[in-house]
C-alpha positions in Angstrom: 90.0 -226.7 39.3 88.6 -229.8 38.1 89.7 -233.2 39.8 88.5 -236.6 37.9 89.3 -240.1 40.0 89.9 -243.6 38.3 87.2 -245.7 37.0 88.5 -247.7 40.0 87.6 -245.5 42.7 84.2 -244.4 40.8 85.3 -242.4 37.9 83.9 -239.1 39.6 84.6 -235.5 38.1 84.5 -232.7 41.0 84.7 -229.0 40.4 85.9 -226.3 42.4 86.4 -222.9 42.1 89.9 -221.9 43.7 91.3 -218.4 44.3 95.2 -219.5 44.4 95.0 -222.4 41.9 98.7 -222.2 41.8 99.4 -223.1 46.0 95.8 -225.3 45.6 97.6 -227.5 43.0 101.2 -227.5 45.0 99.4 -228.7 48.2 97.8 -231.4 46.3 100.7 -232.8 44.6 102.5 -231.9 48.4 99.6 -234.6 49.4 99.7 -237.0 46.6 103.7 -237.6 47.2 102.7 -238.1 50.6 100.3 -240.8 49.8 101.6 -242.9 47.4 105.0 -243.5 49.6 102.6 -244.8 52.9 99.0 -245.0 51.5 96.3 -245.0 54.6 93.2 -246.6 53.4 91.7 -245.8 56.1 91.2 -249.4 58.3 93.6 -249.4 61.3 93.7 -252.9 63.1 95.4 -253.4 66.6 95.5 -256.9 68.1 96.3 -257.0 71.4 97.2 -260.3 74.0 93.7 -260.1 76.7 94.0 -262.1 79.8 91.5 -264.6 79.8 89.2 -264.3 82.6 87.4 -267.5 83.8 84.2 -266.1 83.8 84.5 -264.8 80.2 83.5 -266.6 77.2 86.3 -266.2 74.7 85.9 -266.9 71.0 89.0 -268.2 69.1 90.6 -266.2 66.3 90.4 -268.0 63.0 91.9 -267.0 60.1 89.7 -265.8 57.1 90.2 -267.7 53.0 91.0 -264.6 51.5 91.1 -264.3 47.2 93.4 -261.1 45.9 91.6 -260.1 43.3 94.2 -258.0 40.5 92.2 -254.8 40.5 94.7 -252.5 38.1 95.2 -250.3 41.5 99.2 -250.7 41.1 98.8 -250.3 37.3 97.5 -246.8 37.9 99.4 -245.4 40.8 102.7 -246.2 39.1 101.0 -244.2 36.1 100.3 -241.2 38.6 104.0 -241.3 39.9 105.6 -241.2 36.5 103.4 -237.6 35.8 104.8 -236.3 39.1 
């Protein structure tokens, strides 16, 4: 079985040898559904309320400038989902 990624993700081609190619390639598509409906990408951020503490030094939160960059990510996912 050969898997090849995006150009986005690094454009890598992996090989595997597979003795069931057949359940191999249903548990991936299995996964891939599973995926693109709630992607993970693998950051998990919890914010939680602390008491403050006098003797503590607290640091304010401030928000970061962020710029979304249009990287084609969409573009390509809703190619994969029309395949499937």
């Amino acid at each position: 079985m050969v898997l090849e990624t995006s150009d986005f993700s690094g454009g890598y081609v992996l090989g595997f040898r597979v003795e069931k190619l057949e359940e191999a390639y249903a548990e991936i598509c299995q996964l891939f559904q599973t995926y693109i409906k709630l992607p993970f990408f693998g950051v998990e951020c919890v914010f939680e309320e602390m008491e403050k503490r006098l003797d503590e030094v607290t640091i304010p939160r401030v928000e970061d400038k962020l710029d979304i960059i249009d990287t084609g990510y969409e573009q390509n996912i809703n190619a994969l989902r029309l395949r499937y």
